[in-house]
N, C-alpha and C positions, 0 to 999 in steps of 0.2 A: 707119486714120486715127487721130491722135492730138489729142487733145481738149484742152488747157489750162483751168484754170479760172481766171475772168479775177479779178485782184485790181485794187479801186478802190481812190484813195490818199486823197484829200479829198472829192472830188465822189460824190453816191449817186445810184445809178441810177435809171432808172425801173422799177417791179419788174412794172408791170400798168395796165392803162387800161380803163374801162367805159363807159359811157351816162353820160355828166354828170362823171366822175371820172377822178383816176390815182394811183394805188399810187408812191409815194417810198421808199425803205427804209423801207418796212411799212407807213408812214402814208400815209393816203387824204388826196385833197386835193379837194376839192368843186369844180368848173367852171374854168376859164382857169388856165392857171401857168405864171411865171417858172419858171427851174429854173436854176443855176449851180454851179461848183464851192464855192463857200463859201454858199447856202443855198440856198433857196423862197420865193415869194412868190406871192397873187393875180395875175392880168392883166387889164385895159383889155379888153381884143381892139386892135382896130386903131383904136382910137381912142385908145388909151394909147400915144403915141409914146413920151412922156416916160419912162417904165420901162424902153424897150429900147433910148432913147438916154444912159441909166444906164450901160449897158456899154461906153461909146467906149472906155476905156483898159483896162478889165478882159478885155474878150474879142476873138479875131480874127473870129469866125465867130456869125451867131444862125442856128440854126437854128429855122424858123416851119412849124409844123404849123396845117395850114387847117382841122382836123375831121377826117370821116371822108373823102374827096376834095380832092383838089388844088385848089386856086382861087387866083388870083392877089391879090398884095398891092392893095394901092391904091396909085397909081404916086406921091402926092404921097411919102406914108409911104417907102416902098423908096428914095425918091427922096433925103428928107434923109436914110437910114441910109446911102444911100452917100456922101454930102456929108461925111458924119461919119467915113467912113474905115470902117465897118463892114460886113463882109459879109456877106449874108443869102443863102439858100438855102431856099424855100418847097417844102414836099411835104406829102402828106398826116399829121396826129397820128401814125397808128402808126409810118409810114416815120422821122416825125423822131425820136418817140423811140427806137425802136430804132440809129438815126444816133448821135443824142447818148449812148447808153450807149457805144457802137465808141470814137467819139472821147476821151469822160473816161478810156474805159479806157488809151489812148497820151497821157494828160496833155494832152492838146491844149486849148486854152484856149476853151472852145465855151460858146456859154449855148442854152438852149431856152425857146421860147413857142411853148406851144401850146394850139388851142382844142379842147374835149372831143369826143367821138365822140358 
């Protein structure tokens, strides 16, 4: 098998996540994060609609990490993201970050929120 190493072009991955945190190219970031191609931010949780209805024209897809297990959105929340034309895809924190690194690595126009492990 032959192994590629994946080259990022604007957007930085997620490089690690722990108990409370996650790792951004190198930097630690303390509880909830925005995360997109052009930077980082704090997050709400799900009561910060406002922040991930920030991305109507910047991204096609958010992907929302629930913690350490899957838990579904609140139906109001998912409810205007899709009103907005934004698609949303909830899985657990590790699944989406690992998700959100695949996708920036093919340019794909992705944002991530997620809440910590």
């Amino acid at each position: 098998m032959r192994l590629n190493e994946i080259i990022y072009t604007d957007a930085r991955p997620v490089d690690g996540y722990g108990p409370g945190f996650f790792r951004v190219g190198g930097e630690v970031h303390e509880g909830a994060l925005l995360l997109w191609d052009k930077g980082k931010a704090g997050w709400g949780g799900f009561e910060d609609d406002g922040s991930l209805l920030s991305f109507v024209d910047l991204v096609d897809v958010i992907l929302v990490g629930t913690g350490a297990e899957i838990s579904f959105l609140p139906k109001e929340l998912r409810e205007r993201l899709e009103a907005e034309g934004l698609g949303v895809e909830v899985m657990s924190s590790p699944s989406a970050c690992r998700t959100y690194n695949v996708l920036i690595s093919e340019g794909r126009r992705v944002a991530l929120a997620v809440l910590p492990v």
